[in-house]
N, C-alpha and C positions, 0 to 999 in steps of 0.2 A: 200729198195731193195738191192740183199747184188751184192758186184760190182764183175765184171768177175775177176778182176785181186787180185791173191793173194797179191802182193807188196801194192795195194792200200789200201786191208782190214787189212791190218799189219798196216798200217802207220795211220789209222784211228781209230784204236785201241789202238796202239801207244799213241798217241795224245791225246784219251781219257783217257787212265789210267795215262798217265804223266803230265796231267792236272796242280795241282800240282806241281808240282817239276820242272815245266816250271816256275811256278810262282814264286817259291822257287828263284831257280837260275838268277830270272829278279828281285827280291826284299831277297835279302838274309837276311836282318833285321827285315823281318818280316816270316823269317821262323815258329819259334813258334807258331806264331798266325796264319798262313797257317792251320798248324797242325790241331788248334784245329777248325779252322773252317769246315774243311773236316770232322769233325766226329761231328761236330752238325749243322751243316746246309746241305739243299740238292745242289749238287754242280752245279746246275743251276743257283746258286746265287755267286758260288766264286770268278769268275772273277770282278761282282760289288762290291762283299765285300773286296775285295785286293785293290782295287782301291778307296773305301772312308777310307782305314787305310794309303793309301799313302797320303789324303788329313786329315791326322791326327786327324781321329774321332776315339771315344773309342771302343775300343771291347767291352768292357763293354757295352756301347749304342747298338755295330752294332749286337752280336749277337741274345740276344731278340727283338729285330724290325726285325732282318729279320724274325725270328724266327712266328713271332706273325704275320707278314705278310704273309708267307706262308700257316697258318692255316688259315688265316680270309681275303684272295685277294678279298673275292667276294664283300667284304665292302670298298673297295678302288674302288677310280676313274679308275684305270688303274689296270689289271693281268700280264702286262708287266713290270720288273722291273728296266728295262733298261731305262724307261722313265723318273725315277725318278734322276735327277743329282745327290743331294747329299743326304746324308743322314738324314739331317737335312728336305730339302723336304720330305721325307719319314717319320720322327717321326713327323713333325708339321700334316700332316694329319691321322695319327696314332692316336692323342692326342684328334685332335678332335673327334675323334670314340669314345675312350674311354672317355672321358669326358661324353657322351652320359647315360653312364651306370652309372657312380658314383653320381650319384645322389641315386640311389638304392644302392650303399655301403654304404654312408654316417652313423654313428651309437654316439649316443651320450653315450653310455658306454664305463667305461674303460678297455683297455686291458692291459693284464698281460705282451705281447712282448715289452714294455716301463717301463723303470725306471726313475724317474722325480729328474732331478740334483739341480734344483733352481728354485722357484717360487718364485715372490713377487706379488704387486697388477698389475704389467703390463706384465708380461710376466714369463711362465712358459719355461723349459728347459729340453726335454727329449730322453735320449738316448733308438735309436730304434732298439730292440732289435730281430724282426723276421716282416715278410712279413703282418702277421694282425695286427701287432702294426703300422705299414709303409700307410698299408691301412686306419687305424680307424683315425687315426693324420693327415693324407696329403690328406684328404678328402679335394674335394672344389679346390684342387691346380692342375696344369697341370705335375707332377713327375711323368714321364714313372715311380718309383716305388714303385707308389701307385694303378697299375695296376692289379689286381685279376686275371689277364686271362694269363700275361702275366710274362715273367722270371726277367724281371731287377734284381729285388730285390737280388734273386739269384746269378745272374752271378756277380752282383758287389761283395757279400758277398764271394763269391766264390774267388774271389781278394785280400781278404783281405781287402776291404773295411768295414769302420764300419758307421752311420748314426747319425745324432743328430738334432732336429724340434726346432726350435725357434717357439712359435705360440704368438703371440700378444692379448692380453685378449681384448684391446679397439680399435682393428683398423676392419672397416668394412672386412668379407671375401671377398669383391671382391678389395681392397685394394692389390696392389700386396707384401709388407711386411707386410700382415698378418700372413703369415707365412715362415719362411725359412730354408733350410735346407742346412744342413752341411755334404758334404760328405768327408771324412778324407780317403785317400788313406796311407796304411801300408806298409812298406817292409818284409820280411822273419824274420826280430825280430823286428817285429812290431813297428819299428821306423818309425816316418810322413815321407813321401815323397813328396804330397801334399793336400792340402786342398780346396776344390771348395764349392760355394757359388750358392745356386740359391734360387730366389723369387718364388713367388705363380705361377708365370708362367711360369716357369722354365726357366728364363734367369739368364746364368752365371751372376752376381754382385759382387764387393765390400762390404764390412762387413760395411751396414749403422753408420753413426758418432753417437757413446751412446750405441752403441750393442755390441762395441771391446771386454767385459768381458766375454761375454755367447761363446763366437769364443776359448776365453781361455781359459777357464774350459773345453769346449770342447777336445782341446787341447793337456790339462793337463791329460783327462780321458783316451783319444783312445788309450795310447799304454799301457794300465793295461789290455783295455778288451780282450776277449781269444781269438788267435789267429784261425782265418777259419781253421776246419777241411779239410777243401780241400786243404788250402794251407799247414797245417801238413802232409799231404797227399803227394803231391806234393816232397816237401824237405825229405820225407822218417821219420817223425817224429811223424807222428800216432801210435799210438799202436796197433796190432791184435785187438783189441777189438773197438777200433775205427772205423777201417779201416772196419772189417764186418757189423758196423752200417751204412753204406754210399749202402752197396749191393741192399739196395732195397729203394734208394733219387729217387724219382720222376723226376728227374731231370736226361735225358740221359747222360748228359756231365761228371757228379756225378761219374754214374756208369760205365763209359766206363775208365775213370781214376783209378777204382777202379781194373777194370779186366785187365788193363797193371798194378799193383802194388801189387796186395794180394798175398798171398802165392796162390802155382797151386793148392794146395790140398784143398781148397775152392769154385776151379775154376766149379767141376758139376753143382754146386748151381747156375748159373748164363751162364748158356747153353741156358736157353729158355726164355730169355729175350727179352722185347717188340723191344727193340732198335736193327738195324743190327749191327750197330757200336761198338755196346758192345758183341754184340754173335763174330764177326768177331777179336774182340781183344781176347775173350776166346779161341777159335778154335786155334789160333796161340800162345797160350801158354799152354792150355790144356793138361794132359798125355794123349800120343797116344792110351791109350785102351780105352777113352769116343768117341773117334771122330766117332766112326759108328753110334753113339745116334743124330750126327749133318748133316748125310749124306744128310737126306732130306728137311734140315734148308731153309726156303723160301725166303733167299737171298741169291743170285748166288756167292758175294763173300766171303761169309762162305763158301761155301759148295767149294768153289774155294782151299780157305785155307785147310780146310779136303781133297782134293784131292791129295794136294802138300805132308801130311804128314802120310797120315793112310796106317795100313799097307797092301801092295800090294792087298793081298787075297779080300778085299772088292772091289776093284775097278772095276770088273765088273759089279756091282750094279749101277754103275755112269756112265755107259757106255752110255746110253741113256738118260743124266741128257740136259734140253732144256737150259741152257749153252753154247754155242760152248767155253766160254773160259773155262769151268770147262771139257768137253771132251780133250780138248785138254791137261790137265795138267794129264790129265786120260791116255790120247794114250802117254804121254811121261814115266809114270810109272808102266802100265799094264802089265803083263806075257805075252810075243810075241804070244803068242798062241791064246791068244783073240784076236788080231789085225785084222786079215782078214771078224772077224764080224765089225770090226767097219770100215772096210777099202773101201768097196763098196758104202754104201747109206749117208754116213754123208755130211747134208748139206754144213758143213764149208770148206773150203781150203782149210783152216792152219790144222785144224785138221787131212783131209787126208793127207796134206805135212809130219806132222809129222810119221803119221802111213806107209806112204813111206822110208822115214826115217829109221824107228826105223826095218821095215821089212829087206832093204839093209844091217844095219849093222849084224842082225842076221847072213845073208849069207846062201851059203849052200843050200840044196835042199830046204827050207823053201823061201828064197827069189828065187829060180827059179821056185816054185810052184805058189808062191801068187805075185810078184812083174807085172809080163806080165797083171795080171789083171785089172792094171793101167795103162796100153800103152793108153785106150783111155778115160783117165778123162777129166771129160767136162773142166777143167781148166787146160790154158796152160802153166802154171807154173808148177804145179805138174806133166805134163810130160814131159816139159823140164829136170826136174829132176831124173824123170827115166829114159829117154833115158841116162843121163850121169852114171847109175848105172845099169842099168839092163842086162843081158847075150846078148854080139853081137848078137849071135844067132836069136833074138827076133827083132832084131833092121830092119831088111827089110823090115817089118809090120808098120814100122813107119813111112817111107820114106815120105809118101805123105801128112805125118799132117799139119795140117792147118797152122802150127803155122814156120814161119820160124824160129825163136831162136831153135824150136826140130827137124828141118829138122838139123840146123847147128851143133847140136850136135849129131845128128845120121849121120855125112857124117862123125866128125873127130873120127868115134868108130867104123863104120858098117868093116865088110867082105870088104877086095877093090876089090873084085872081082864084088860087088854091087856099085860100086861109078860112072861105066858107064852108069848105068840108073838114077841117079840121073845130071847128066851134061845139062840136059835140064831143069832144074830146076827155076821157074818163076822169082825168086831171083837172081838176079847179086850176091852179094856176095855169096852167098851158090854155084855158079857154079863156083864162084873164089876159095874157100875153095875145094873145090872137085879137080878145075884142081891144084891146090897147092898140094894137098896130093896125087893126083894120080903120079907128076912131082918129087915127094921127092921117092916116094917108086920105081919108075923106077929105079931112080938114086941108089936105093938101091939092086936094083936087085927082087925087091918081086912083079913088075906088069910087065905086060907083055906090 
């Protein structure tokens, strides 16, 4: 239900769009990661996911779990996400889900996304090279990313992270150093930052006593292999021809970094994409003659962004857009002449505040034609506001409005020849205001 007071629906507007940058300013270290969480997760989840990066869990980890929770809640205990403390509650029951299905991944062929660094008769050593090598290798293990359904794989690679399977040729698979995997975290020239260690069950460990070598070679290898296109991406180090292979990565996060960094003249291609977050970063970089192709974009904050920038002439096509905040960015750049259509029936406030607004400063017989039509908006903000703009003249029609703030502003404007019908007025201060200004204009000579 939307609230009577315009101050109220500001502030909770407010509050929703600044989301955000509330968060921003309460964790300033984890601005970036704010960032990217706003544009791949839905923001019902950002307040939890700010709050297990304060309790120092991976982005890496948090955004495919949430990610993968959102799509599959009905297979969780709980659709509430709030119930889950930490993050870690949430991927151990994740795990078991998934564990559920890899029994059906499991595949005893070999895949191409593996290059095999060292074998002897106990232990092979292979760097993992894509998501079905991740899968066919870390079969049987609890690694969010050996996951089919789900992104890990991705978002670490996305990181610069690179992957390497220790598998043990003699130790049973349900042995937990059957298998282990090495995940090597990179920097921007792809020098170790650090290196994490997990068993068949994915617990962080120490590099078993007799395995030190295969950790080395490891090592040795990760800052030769090629650096994530995302992260070349990132640092401005892709190429044009890079950069248009990433346009259509399955992967939203992929392409939304792609449509803040490609050249604009690329940018039509990538207008009608699945993702908001990626049409919303096109629209705000786009040339201004594609944006009528976005007017009718089915999320309201594209079509929000197209309103802020396209040129005027379109915008009464948006005049009726079920947006109140896309009308509204409409009533602040429309040809005054359209105003008076949208000034009467629009359900929002702020919308008609504006179109009050933007009519007063016109002036001129234009706001003495159309301004009075708003003496009695059902909200008493907005005619609080026309009483303090609208022609005296008008103002004795107001006297008796409900609202004392537009009585108090139609006593310090009205004719004073009108201020004696107003001195019995229910209001203590409005009758103090009244005998105040009737006592200054005596003293001035102009009341009688």
């Amino acid at each position: 239900m939307r609230s009577s007071s315009l101050l109220q629906e500001y502030i909770k507007r407010i509050l929703s769009e600044k989301k955000s940058d509330d968060l921003k300013v309460k964790f300033p270290n984890l601005s970036s990661e704010i960032d990217e969480l706003e544009n791949t997760v839905h923001p019902k989840y950002l307040e939890w996911c700010v709050k297990q990066l304060t309790q120092n869990f991976s982005i890496n980890d948090l955004i495919p779990t949430i990610k993968f929770y959102d799509k599959n809640s009905s297979k969780f205990q709980s659709k509430d996400i709030n119930t889950y403390k930490t993050l870690k509650d949430l991927e151990d029951e994740l795990k078991e889900i998934g564990s559920k299905s890899k029994t059906e991944l499991r595949k005893e062929t070999k895949s191409e996304g593996a290059e095999k660094l060292f074998e002897d008769d106990q232990c092979v050593l292979l760097y993992i090279k894509n998501k079905d090598a991740s899968v066919t290798y870390g079969a049987g293990t609890k690694w969010c990313i050996t996951m089919r359904d789900a992104n890990y794989f991705e978002e670490y690679s996305n990181n610069n992270v690179v992957f390497y399977f220790l598998i043990n040729k003699n130790l049973d698979q349900k042995n937990s150093l059957s298998k282990l995997a090495f995940a090597i975290q990179r920097d921007k020239e792809n020098k170790i930052l650090k290196t994490e260690i997990f068993d068949a069950e994915d617990k962080q460990i120490k590099i078993p006593k007799g395995l030190e070598k295969f950790l080395k070679i490891s090592e040795q290898d990760a800052p030769k292999r090629p650096m994530c296109l995302m992260v070349k991406l990132k640092l401005g180090l892709a190429s044009e021809e890079e950069v248009l292979s990433l346009m259509k990565d399955k992967n939203n996060y992929v392409r939304w970094e792609v449509a803040r960094r490609i050249d604009p003249k690329h940018l039509p291609k990538m207008m009608n994409d699945e993702s908001s977050g990626v049409c919303y970063e096109v629209a705000k970089r786009i040339a201004v003659e594609h944006l009528p192709k976005m007017m009718n974009d089915e999320s309201s904050g594209v079509r929000y962004e197209v309103a802020k920038k396209i040129d005027p002439k379109h915008l009464p096509k948006m005049m009726n857009d079920k947006s109140s905040e896309v009308r509204w960015e409409v009533a602040k750049r429309i040809d005054p002449k359209h105003l008076p259509k949208m000034m009467m029936n629009d359900e929002d406030n702020w919308v008609r505040q504006e179109v009050a607004k933007r009519i007063w400063d016109e002036g001129g017989a234009f706001a003495d034609e159309h301004l009075p039509k708003m003496m009695n908006d059902k909200n008493y903000y907005i005619r609080y506001e026309v009483a303090k703009r609208i022609d005296p003249k008008h103002l004795p029609k107001m006297m008796n409005d409900e609202s004392p703030g537009v009585r108090r502003e139609v006593a310090e404007r009205i004719d004073p020849k009108h201020l004696p019908k107003m001195m019995n007025d229910e209001s203590s201060y409005i009758r103090s205001e009244v005998a105040r200004r009737m006592k200054e204009l005596r003293k001035m000579g102009e009341l009688k």
